[in-house]
GUNUTI-15561 format. One record per residue (C-alpha): residue number from 1; residue in one letter; x, y, z. Coordinates in steps of 0.2 Angstrom, whole numbers, plus 5000, padded with zeros to 4 digits. Example, Ala and Ser with C-alpha at 12.3 -4.5 7.8 and 13.67 -1.06 7.14 Angstrom:
2
(1; a; (5062; 4978; 5039))
(2; s; (5068; 4995; 5036))
***
This chain:
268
(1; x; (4980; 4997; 5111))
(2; x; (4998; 4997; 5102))
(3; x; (4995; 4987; 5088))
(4; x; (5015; 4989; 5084))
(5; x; (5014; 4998; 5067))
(6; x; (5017; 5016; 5069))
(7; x; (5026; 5023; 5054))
(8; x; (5022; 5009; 5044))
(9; x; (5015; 5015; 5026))
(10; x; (4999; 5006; 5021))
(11; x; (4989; 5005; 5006))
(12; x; (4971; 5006; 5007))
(13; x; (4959; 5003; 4990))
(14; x; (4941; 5007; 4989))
(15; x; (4949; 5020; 5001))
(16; x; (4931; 5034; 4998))
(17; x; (4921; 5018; 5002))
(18; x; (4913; 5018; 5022))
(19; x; (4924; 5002; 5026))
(20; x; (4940; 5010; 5017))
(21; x; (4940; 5025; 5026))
(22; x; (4937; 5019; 5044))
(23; x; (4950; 5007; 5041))
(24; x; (4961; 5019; 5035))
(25; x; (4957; 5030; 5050))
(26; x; (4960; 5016; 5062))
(27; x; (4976; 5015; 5055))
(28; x; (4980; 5032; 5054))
(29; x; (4975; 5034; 5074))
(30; x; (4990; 5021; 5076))
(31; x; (5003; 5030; 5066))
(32; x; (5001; 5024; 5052))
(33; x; (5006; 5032; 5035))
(34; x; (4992; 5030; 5022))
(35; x; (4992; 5029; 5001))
(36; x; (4974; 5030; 4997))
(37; x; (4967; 5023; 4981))
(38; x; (4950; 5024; 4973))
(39; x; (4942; 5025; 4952))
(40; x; (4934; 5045; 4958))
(41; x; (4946; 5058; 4962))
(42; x; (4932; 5068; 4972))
(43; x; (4926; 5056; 4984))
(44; x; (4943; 5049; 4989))
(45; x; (4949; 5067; 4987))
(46; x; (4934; 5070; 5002))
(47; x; (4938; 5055; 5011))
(48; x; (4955; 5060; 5011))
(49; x; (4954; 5075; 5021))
(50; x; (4944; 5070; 5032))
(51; x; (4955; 5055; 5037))
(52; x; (4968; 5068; 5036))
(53; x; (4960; 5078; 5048))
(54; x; (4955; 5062; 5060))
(55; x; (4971; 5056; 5061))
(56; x; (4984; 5068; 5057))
(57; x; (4996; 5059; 5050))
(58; x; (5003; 5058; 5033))
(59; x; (4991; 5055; 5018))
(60; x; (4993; 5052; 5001))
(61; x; (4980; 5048; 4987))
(62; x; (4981; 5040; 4971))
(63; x; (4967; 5037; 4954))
(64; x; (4969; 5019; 4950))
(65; x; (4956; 5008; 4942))
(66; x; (4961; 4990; 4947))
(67; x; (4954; 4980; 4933))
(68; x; (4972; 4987; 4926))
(69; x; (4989; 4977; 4931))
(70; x; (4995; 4995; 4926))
(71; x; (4988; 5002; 4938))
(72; x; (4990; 4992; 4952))
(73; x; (5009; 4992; 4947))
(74; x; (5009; 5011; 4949))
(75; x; (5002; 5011; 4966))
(76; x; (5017; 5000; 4971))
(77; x; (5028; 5012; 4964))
(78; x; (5018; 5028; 4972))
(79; x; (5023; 5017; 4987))
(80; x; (5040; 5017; 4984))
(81; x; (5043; 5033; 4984))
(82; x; (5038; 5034; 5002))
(83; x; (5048; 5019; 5008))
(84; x; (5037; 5006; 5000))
(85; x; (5021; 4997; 5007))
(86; x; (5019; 4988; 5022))
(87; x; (5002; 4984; 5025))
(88; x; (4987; 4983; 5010))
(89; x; (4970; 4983; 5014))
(90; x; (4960; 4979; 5000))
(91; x; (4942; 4983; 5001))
(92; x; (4939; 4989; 4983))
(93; x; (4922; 4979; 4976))
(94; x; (4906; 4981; 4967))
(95; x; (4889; 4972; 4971))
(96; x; (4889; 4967; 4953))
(97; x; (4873; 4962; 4945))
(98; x; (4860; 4956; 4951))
(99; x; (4844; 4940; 4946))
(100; x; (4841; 4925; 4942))
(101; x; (4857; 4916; 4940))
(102; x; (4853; 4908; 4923))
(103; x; (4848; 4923; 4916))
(104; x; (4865; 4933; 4921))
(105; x; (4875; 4935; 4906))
(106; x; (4892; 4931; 4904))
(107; x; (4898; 4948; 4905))
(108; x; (4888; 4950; 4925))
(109; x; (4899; 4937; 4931))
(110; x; (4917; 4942; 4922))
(111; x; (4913; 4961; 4928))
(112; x; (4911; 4957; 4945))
(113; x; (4925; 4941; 4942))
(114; x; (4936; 4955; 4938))
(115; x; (4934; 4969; 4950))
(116; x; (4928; 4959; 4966))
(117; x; (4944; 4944; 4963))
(118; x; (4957; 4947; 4949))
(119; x; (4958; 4967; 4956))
(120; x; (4966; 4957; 4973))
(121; x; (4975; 4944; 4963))
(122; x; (4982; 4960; 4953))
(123; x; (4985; 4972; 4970))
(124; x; (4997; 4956; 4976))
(125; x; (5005; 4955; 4960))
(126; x; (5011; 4975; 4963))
(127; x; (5015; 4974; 4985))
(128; x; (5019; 4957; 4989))
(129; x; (5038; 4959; 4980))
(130; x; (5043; 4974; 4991))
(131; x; (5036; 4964; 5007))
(132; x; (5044; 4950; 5002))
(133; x; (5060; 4960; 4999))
(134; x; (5059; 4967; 5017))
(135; x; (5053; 4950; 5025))
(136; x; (5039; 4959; 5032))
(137; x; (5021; 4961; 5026))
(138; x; (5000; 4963; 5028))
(139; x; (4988; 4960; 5016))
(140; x; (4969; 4961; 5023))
(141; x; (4958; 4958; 5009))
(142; x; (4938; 4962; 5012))
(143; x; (4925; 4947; 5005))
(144; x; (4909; 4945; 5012))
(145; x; (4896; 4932; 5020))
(146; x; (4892; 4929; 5003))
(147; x; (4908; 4918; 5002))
(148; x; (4903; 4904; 5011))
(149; x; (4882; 4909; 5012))
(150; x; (4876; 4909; 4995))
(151; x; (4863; 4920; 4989))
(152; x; (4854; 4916; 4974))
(153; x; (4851; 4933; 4968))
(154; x; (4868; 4938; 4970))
(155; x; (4877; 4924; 4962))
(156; x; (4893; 4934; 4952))
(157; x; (4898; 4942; 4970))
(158; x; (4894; 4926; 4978))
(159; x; (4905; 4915; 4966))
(160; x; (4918; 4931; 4966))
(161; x; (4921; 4932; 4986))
(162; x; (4920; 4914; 4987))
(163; x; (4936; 4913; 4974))
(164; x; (4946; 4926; 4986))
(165; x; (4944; 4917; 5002))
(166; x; (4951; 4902; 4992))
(167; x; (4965; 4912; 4984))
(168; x; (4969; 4920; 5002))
(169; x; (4972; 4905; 5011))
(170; x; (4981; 4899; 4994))
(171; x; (4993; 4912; 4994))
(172; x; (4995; 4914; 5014))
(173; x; (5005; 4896; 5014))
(174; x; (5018; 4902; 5001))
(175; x; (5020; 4919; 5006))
(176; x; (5021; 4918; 5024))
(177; x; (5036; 4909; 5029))
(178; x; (5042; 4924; 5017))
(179; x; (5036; 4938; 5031))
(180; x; (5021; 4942; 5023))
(181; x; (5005; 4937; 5033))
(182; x; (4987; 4936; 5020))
(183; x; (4971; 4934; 5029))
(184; x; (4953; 4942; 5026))
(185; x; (4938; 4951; 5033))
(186; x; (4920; 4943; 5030))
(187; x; (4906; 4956; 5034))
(188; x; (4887; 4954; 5032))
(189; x; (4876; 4969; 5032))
(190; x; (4885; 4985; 5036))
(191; x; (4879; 5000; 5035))
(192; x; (4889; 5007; 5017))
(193; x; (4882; 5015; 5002))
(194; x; (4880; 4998; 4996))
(195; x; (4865; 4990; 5007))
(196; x; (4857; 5008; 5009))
(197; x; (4855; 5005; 4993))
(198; x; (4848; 4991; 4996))
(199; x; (4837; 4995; 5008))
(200; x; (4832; 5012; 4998))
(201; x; (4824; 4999; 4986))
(202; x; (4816; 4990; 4997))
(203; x; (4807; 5003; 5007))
(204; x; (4799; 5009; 4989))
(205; x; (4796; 4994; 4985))
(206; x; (4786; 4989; 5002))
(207; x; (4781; 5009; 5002))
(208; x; (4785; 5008; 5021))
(209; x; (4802; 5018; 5029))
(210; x; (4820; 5015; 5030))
(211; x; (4820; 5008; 5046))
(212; x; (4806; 4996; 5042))
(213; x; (4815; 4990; 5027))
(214; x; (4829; 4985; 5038))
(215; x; (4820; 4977; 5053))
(216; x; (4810; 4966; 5039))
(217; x; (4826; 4961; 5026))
(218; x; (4834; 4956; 5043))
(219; x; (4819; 4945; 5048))
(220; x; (4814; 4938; 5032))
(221; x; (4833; 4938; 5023))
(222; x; (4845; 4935; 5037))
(223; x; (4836; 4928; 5052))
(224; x; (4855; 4922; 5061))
(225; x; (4860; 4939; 5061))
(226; x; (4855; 4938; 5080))
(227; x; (4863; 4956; 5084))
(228; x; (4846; 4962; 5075))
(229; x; (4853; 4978; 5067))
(230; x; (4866; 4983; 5052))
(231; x; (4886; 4984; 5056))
(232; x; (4893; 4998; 5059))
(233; x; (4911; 5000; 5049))
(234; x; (4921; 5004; 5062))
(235; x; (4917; 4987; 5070))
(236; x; (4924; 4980; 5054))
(237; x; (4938; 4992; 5052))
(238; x; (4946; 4987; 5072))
(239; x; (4946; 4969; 5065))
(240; x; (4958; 4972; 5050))
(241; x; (4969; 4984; 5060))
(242; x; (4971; 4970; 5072))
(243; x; (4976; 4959; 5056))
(244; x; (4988; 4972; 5050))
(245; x; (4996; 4974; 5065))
(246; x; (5011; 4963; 5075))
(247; x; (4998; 4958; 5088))
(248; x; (4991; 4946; 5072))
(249; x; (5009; 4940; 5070))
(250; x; (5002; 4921; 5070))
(251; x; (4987; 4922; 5059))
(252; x; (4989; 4914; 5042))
(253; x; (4975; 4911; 5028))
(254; x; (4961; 4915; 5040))
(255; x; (4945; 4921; 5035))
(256; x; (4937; 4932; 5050))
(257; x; (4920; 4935; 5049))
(258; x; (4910; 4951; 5054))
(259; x; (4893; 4947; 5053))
(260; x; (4885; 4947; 5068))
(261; x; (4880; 4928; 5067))
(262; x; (4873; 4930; 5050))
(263; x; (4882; 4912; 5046))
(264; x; (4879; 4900; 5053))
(265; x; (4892; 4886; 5047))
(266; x; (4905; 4880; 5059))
(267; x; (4920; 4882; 5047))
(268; x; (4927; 4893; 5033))
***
């Protein structure tokens, strides 16, 4: 499918991450240029050649830590250099901490408050300008179910991802009449370092295997996740190339979910 956006340069953060990359390549299998950021030079330098190799078209990578206007400010400028940014997909994020939320401490919920929302508040800040400027744009932001499923154990991420559907449909009124379309990707349970992690704990915890980790997390912790099984991050990457592309040229301030039924609400 031409999705309209062949020579188009796009920013992808959290870029070594598994939803970063297959986005990226997705991207890239359409033409697209690609700036590559992450906070470890050797993974996204890994993930960079083998997007580059996927893809064959131009790649180019850049160190930024994102709790830094700094450093989101350079990016756009790195961007510049190759004829600005088009398309920014932002799936930089932590899990953040973890436990009763009570006994969090302040500084659980302002670290994941930092990286999880004000790193997309900041990476606007840097690429939305130049969009403007050329009254043509796509930001794809990554949240989560959490958003709109709240999970007691998780709550900095929860209230985090919850802020940056909010901010996405905020920011999608004012920017679109400007060329500049904002929406975001909700996924639940893809298979990413982040919940083989999870599941790597569980299995010790149970003493039973990976697999059975999975098949009981899914039937004790996320019982409407009717598909039975993790995402796969190409499933999740096809959906935020569709947004970046012109086929998504009437989609404003919506929040697509990923999540193989694992919310069940109606709306959000």
């Amino acid at each position: 499918m031409d999705l309209g956006i062949d020579g188009r340069l796009a920013l992808v953060t959290g870029a070594a991450g598994e939803i970063g990359k297959q986005t990226a390549i997705a991207l890239g299998k359409d033409g697209v240029r690609l700036l590559l950021t992450d906070v470890d030079s050797s993974d996204l330098a890994d993930a960079a050649d083998e997007i580059e190799t996927e893809t064959g078209v131009e790649v180019w990578r850049s160190i930024a830590d994102l709790t830094s206007q700094a450093d989101a400010d350079a990016l756009a400028t790195k961007g510049a250099e190759h004829g600005g940014i088009d398309i920014c997909v932002h799936a930089a994020g932590i899990t953040g901490s973890k436990g009763d939320p009570l006994e969090l401490t302040d500084d659980d919920y302002t670290d994941a408050w930092a990286i999880d929302f004000m790193s997309a508040v900041r990476i606007a800040r840097a690429v939305v300008p130049g969009m403007v400027d050329q009254r043509w744009g796509r930001i794809v932001y990554v949240a989560s179910e959490n958003a709109v499923q709240s999970y007691a154990d998780e709550m900095p991420y929860n209230v985090a991802k919850a802020a940056l559907v909010n901010f996405t449909k905020g920011a999608a009124q004012v920017y679109a009449p400007k060329g500049v379309l904002i929406n975001v990707v909700s996924p639940a349970f893809i298979e990413t370092d982040m919940t083989d992690g999870m599941m790597e704990q569980r299995a010790d915890d149970l003493d039973v295997t990976l697999d059975e980790a999975v098949s009981s997390f899914l039937e004790e912790e996320r019982p409407h996740l009717v598909l039975a099984r993790r995402g796969r991050p190409p499933e999740v990457a096809s959906v935020i190339a569709f947004l970046c592309s012109e086929l998504a040229s009437f989609v404003v301030g919506s929040n697509y979910r990923v999540d193989g039924g694992s919310v069940q609400a109606m709306n959000t």
